[in-house]
LODRENDREN-851130 format. One line per 2 residues: number of its first residue (from 1); their letters; for each residue x, y, z of N, C-alpha, C. Coordinates in steps of 0.02 Angstrom, whole numbers, always signed. Each point is the difference from the previous one (the first is absolute). Layout:
// residues N
NUM) A) X,Y,Z,X,Y,Z,X,Y,Z  ... $
This chain:
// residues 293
1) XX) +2196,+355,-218,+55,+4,-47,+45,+58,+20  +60,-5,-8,+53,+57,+35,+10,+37,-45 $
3) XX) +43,+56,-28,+19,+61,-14,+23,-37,-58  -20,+21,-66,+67,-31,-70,+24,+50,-13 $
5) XX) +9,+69,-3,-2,+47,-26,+36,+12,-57  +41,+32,-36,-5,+34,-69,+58,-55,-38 $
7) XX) -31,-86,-47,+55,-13,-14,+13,+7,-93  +35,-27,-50,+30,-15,-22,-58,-19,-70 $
9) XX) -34,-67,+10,-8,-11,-43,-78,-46,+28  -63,+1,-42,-21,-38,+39,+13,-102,+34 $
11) XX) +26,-10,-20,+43,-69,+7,+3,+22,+78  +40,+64,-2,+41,-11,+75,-66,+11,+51 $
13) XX) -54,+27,-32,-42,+25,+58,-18,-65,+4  -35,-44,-33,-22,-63,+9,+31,-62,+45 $
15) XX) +74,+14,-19,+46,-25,+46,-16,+13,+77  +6,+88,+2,-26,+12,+89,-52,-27,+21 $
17) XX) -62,-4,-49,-67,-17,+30,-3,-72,+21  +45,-22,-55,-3,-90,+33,+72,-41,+45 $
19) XX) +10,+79,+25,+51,-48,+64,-11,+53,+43  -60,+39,+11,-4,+31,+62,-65,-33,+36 $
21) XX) +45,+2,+63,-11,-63,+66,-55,+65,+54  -9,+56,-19,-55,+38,+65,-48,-15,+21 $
23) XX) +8,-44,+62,-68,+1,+46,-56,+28,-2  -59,+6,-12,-40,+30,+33,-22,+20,+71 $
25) XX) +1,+54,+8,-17,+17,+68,-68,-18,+53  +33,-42,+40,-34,-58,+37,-66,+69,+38 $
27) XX) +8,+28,+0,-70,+47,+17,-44,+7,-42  +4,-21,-68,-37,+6,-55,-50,-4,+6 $
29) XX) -71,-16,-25,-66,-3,-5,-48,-42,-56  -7,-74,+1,-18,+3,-68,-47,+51,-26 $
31) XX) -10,-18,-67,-41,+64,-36,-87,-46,+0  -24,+61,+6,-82,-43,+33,-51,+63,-59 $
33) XX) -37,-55,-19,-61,+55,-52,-41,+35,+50  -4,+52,-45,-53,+38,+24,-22,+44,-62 $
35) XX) -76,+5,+18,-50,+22,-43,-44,+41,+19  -37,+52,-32,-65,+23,+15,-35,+18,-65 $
37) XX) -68,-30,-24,-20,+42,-38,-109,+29,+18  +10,+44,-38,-78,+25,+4,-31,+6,-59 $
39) XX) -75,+5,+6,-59,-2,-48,-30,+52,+12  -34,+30,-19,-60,+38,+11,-48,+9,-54 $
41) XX) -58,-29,-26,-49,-6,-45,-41,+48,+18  -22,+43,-60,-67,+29,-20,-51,-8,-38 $
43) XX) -57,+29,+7,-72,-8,-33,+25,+19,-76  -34,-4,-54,+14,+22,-48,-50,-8,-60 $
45) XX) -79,+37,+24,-69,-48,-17,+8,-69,+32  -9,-50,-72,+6,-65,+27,+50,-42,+10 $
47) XX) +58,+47,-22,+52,-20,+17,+59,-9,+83  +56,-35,-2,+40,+11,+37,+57,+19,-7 $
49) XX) +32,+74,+20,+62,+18,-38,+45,+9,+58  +55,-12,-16,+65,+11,+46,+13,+74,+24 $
51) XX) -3,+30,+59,+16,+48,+16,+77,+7,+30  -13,-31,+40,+78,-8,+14,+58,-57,+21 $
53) XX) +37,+2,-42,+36,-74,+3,+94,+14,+36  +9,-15,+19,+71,-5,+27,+19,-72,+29 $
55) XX) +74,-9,-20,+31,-58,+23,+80,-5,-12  +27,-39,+74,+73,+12,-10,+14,-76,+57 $
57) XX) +66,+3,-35,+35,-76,+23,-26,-49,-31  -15,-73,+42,-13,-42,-23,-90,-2,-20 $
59) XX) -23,+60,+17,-77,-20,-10,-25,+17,-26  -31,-25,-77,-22,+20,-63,-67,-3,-4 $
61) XX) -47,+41,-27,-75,-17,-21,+17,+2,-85  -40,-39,-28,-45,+22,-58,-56,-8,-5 $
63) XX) -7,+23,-73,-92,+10,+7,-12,-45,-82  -11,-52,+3,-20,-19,-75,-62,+38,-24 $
65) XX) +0,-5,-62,-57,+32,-34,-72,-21,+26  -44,+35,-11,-70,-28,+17,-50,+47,-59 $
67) XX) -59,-45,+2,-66,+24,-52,-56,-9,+21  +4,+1,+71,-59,+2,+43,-37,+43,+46 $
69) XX) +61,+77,+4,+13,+47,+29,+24,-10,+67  +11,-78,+41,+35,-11,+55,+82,+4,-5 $
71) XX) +9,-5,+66,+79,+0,-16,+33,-44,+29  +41,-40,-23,+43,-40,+27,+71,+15,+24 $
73) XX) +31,+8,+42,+64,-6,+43,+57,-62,-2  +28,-18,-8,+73,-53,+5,+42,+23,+32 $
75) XX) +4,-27,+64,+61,+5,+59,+54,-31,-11  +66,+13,-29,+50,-48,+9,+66,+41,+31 $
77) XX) +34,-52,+33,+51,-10,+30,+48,-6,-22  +45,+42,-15,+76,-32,-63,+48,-21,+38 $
79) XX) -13,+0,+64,+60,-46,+33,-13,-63,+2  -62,-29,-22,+0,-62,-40,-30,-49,+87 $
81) XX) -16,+42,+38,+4,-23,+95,+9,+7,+28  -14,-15,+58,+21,+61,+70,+33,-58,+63 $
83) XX) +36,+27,+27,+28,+4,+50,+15,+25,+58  +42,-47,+53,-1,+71,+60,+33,+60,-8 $
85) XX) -23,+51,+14,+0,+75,-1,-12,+11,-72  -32,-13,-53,-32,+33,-31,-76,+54,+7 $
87) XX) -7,+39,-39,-63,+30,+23,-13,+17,-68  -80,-3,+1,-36,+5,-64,-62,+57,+18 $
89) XX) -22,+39,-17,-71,+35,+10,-48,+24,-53  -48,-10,-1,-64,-17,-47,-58,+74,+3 $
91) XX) +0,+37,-32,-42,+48,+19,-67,+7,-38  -61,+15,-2,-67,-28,-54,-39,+40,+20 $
93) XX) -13,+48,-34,-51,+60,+0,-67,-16,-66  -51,-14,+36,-62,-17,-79,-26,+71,+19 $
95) XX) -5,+37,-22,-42,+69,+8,-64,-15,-7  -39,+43,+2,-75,+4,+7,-43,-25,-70 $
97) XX) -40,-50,+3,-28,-14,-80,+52,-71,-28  +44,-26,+14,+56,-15,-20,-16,-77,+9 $
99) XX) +43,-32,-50,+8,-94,+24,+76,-4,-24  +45,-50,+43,+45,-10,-4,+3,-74,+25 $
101) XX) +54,-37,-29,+22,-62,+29,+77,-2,-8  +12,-35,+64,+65,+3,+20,+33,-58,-17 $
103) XX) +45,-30,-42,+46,-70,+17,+59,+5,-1  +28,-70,+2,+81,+7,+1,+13,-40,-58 $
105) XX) +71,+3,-16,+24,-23,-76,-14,-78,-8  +24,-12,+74,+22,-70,+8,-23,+3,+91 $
107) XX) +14,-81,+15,+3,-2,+89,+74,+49,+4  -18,-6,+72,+67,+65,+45,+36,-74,+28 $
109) XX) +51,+8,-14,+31,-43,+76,+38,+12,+19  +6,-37,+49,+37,+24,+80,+62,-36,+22 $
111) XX) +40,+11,-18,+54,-44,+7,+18,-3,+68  +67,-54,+14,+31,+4,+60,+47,+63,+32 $
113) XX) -32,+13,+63,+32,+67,+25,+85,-23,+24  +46,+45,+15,+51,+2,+29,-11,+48,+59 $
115) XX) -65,+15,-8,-12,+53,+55,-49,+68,+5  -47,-14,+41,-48,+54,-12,-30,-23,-53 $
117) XX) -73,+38,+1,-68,+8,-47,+6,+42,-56  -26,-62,-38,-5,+55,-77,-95,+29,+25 $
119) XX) -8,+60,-35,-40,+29,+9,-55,+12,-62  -69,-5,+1,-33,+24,-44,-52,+44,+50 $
121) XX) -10,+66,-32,-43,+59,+19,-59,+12,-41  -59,-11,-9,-52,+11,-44,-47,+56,+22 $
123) XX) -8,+82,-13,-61,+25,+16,-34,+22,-74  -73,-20,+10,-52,+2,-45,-50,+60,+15 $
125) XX) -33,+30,-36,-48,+46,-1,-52,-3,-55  -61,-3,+39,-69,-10,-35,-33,+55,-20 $
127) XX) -5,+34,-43,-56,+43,+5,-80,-12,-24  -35,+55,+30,-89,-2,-9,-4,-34,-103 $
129) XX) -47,-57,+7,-3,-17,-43,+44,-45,-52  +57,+21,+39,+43,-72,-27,+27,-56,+14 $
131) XX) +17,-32,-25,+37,-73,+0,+59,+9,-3  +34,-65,+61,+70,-24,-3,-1,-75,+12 $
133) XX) +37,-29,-44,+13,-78,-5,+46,-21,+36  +35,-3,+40,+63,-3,+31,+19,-88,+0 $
135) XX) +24,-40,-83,-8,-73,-18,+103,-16,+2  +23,+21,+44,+90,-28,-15,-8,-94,-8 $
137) XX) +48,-10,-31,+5,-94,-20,+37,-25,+69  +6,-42,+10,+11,-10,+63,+75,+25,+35 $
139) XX) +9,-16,+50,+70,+13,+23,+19,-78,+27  +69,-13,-28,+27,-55,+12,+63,-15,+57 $
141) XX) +0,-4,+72,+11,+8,+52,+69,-94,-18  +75,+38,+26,+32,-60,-29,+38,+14,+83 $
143) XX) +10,-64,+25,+40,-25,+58,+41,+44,+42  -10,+28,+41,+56,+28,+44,-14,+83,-32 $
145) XX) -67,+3,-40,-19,+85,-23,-17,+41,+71  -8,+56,-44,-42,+51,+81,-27,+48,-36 $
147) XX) -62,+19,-8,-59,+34,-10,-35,+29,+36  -3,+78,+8,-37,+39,+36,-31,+33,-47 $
149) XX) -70,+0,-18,-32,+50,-62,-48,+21,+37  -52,+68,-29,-52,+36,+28,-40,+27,-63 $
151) XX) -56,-17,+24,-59,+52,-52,-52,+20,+29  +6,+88,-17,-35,+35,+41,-35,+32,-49 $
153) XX) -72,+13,+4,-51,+0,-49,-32,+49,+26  -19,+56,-54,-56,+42,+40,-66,+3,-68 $
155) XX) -46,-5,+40,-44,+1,-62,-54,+52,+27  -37,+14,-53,-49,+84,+0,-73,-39,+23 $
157) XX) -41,+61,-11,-81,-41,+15,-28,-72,-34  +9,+23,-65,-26,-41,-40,+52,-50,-59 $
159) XX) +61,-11,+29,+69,+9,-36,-31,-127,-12  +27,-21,-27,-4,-65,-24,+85,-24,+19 $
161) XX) +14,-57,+48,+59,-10,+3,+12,-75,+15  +43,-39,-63,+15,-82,-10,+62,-10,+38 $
163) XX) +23,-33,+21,+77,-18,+15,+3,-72,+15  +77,-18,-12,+7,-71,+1,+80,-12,+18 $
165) XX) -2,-16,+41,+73,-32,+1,+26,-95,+32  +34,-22,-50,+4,-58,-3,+79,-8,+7 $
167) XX) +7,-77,+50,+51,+11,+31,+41,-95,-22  +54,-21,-23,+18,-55,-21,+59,-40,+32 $
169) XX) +2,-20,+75,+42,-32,+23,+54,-32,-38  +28,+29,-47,+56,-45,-28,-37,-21,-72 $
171) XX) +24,-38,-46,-28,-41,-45,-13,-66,-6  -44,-21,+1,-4,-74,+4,+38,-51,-53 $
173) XX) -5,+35,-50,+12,-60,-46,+69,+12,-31  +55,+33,+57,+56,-5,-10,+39,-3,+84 $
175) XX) -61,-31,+40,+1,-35,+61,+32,+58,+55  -7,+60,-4,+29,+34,+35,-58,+3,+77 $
177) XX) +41,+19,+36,-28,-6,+71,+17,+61,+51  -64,+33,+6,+27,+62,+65,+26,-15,+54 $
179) XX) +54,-28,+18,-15,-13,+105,-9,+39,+46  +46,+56,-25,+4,+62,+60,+5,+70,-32 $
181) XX) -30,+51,+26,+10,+50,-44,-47,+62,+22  -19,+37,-25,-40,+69,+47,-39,+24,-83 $
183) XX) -73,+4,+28,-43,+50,-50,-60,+30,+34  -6,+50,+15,-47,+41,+44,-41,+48,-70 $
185) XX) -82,+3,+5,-22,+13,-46,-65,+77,+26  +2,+33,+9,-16,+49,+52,-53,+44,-73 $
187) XX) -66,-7,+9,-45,+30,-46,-52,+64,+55  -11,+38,-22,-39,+69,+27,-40,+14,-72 $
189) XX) -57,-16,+21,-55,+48,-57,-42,+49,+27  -24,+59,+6,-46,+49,+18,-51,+17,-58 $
191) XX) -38,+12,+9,-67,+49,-38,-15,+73,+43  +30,+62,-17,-25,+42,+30,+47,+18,+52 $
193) XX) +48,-23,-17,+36,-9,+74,+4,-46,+41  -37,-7,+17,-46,-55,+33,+35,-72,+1 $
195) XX) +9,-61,+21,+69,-47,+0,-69,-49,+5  -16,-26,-73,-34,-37,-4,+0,-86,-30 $
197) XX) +77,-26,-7,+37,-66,+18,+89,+12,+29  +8,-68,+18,+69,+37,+31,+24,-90,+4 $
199) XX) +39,-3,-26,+35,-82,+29,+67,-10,-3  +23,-47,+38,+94,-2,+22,+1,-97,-22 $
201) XX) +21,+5,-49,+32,-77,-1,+82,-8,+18  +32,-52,+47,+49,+8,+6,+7,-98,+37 $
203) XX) +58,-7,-51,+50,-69,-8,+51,+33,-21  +36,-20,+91,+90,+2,+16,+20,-51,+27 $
205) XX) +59,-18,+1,+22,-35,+29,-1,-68,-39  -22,-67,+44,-1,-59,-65,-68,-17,-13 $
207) XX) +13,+30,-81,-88,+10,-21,+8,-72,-22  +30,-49,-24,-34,-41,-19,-24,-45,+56 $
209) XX) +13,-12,+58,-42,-25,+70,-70,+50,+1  +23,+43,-20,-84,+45,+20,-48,+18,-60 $
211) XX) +24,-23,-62,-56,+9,-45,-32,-86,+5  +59,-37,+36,-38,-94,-22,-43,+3,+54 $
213) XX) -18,+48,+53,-67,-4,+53,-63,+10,-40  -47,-33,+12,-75,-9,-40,-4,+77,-3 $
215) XX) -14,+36,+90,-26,+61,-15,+30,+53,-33  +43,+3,-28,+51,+15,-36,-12,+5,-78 $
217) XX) +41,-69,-36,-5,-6,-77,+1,-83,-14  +11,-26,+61,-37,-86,+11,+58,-9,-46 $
219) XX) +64,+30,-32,+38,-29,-31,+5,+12,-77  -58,+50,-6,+9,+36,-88,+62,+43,+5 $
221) XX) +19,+3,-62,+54,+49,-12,-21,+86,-28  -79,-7,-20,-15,+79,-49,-56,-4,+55 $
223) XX) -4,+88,+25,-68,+17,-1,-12,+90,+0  -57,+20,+5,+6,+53,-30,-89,+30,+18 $
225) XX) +3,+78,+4,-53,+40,+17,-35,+27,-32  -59,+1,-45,-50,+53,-36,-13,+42,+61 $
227) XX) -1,+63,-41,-63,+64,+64,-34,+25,-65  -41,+13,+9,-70,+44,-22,-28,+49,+32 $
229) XX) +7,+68,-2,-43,+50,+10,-34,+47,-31  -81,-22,+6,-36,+54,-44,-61,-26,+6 $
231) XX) -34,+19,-31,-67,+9,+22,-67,-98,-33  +66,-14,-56,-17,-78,-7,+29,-35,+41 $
233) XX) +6,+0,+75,+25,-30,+19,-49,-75,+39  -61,+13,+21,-63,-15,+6,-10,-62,-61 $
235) XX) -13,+33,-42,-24,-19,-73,+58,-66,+16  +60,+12,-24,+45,-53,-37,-8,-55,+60 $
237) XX) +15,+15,+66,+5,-53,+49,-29,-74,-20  -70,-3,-22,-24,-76,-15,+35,-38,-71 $
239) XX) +22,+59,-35,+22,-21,-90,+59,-28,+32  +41,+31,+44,+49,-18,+3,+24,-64,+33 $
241) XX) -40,-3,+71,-8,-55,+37,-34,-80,-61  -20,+6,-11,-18,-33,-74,+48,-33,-42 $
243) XX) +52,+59,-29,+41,-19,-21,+54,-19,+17  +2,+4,+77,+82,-27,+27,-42,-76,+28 $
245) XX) -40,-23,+4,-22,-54,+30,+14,-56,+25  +61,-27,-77,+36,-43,-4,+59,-7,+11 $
247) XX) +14,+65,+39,+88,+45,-4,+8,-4,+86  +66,-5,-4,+19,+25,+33,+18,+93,+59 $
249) XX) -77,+26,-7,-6,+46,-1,-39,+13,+51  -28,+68,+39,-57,+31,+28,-2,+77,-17 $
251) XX) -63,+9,+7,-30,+69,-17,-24,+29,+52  -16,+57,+17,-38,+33,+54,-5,+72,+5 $
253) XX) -67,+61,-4,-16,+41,-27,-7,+37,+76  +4,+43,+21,-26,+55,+44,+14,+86,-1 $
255) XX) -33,+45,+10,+23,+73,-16,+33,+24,-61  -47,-41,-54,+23,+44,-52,+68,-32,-54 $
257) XX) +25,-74,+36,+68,-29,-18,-18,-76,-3  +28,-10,-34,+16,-78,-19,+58,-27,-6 $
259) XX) +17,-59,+40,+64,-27,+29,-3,-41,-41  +58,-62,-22,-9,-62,-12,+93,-4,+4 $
261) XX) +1,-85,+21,+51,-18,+24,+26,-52,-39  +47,-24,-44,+7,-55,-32,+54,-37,+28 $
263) XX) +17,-58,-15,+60,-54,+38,-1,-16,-46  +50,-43,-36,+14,-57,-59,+75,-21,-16 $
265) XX) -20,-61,-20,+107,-75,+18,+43,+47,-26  -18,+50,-65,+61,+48,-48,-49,+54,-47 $
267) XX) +44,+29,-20,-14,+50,-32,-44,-8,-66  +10,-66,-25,-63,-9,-40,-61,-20,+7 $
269) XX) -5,-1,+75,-65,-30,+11,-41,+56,+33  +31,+56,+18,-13,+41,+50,-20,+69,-82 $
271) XX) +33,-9,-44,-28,+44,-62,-49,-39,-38  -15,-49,+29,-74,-22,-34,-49,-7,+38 $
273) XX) +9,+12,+60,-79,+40,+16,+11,+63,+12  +43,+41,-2,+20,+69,+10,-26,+26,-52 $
275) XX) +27,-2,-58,-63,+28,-58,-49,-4,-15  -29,-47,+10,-94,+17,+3,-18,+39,+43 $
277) XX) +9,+3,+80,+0,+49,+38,+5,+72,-17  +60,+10,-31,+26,+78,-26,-68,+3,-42 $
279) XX) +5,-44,-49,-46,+26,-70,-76,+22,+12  -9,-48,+58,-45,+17,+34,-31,+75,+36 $
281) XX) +60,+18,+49,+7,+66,+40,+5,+54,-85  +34,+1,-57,-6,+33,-29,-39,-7,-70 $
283) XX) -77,-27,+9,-52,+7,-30,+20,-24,-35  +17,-65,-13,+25,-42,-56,+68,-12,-58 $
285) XX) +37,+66,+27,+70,+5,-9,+54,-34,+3  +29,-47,-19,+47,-33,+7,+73,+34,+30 $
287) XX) +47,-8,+48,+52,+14,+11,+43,+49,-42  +46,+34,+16,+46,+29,-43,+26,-35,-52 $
289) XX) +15,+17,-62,+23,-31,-64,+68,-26,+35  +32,+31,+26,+65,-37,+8,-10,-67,+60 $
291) XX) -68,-4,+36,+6,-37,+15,-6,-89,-42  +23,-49,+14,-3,-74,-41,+3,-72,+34 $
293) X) -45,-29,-20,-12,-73,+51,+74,-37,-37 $
């Protein structure tokens, strides 16, 4: 908008505003979200209390009430989705003694880029004796998106650590279709330091030729990762294998961790064996309240 400067009456200013013709300057930038927020939970007897909370831009936590002395987390996004060159970062401190679970409001999605990766950054911290849930609702990956996210996890001796991330080629039942597009999924967990899982998923280019290969996704549109680390990890392996039987699923236990891998046609089929699983990994717990079939 150009210069109106000092007129008359407001009429006349209104007048300038709606017959001035100024370009925007072709160097411009669109405007791209960005967020960071942090947690930090403490012991509190049997409680879990907030020690330190900060958050700015688009990335909000809350904490709904609880009467169980755990604590619950809500990740949301007020840019409503991400895009290329957005950036988002996730920070999760459970202190020592502590249980926390992590979700998001809603799925994340990923719209079409004009250019460059929208970004999600996740680091988590376990301490001796506590729990972290790390349960986000899925992320919904839409045509021509680009996704680069990371979660880097450090957990203590004896620290308990869930995570899940679930991933939704488009929506089915409003026929949308990925063809081409970029999502690289880059996870680091340690105990001790120590780098004790580590995995790189990555579909670029034209994912829908490369998710319809058998070894691949044989042509599903949802699939998605449980991890488990802690000391039931032994224990759950047969309950679990058990219960995915009929699923589209596999399980598999070594050093202390438990993998499992799900595939399924959409997103409602892929949250109905996904929750018994969770409820499972958390001693009979059902999903986050905000989560819903």
């Amino acid at each position: 908008m150009g210069t109106l400067g000092t007129r008359a009456s407001n009429g006349a200013i209104l007048d300038a505003i709606a017959t001035d013709t100024t370009v925007p300057d072709a160097g411009q930038h669109p405007q791209r979200a960005r967020g960071t927020a942090r947690l930090v939970a403490k012991s509190a007897g049997d409680c879990t209390r907030l020690q330190v909370f900060y958050q700015e831009g688009a990335a909000k936590m809350r904490m709904p009430q609880s009467f169980d002395g755990r604590m619950e987390a809500v990740l949301i996004n007020t840019a409503g989705g991400l895009t290329g060159g957005d950036s988002i970062a996730w920070q999760v401190e459970a202190g020592t003694g502590t249980s926390i679970t992590v979700t998001t409001q809603a799925c994340e999605r990923i719209y079409k880029s004009s250019g460059g990766n929208a970004e999600v950054n996740s680091t988590l911290t376990v301490g001796d004796g506590a729990e972290l849930h790390w349960l986000p609702q899925e992320t919904i990956l839409f045509n021509r998106s680009a996704l680069q996210r990371t979660l880097d996890v450090d957990l203590a001796e004896t620290a308990e650590f869930v995570a899940l991330e679930a991933v939704l080629l488009g929506r089915k039942a409003m026929g949308e279709i990925v063809q081409s597009g970029h999502f690289r999924d880059r996870w680091r967990v340690r105990r001790n330091g120590v780098l004790i899982h580590a995995e790189d998923v990555c579909l670029s280019g034209d994912i829908e030729a490369l998710t319809a290969r058998s070894p691949v996704l044989a042509g599903n549109m949802a699939f998605a990762t449980l991890l488990y680390c802690g000391r039931r990890s032994e224990v759950l392996l047969p309950k679990l294998r058990s219960l995915l039987a009929n699923g589209t699923a596999a399980a598999s236990q070594w050093n202390g961790k438990l993998v499992v891998r799900f595939v399924a046609s959409d997103g409602y089929a892929l949250r109905k064996i996904l929750i018994p699983a969770i409820s499972l990994l958390r001693n009979g717990e059902p999903p986050p309240k905000v989560w819903s079939l």
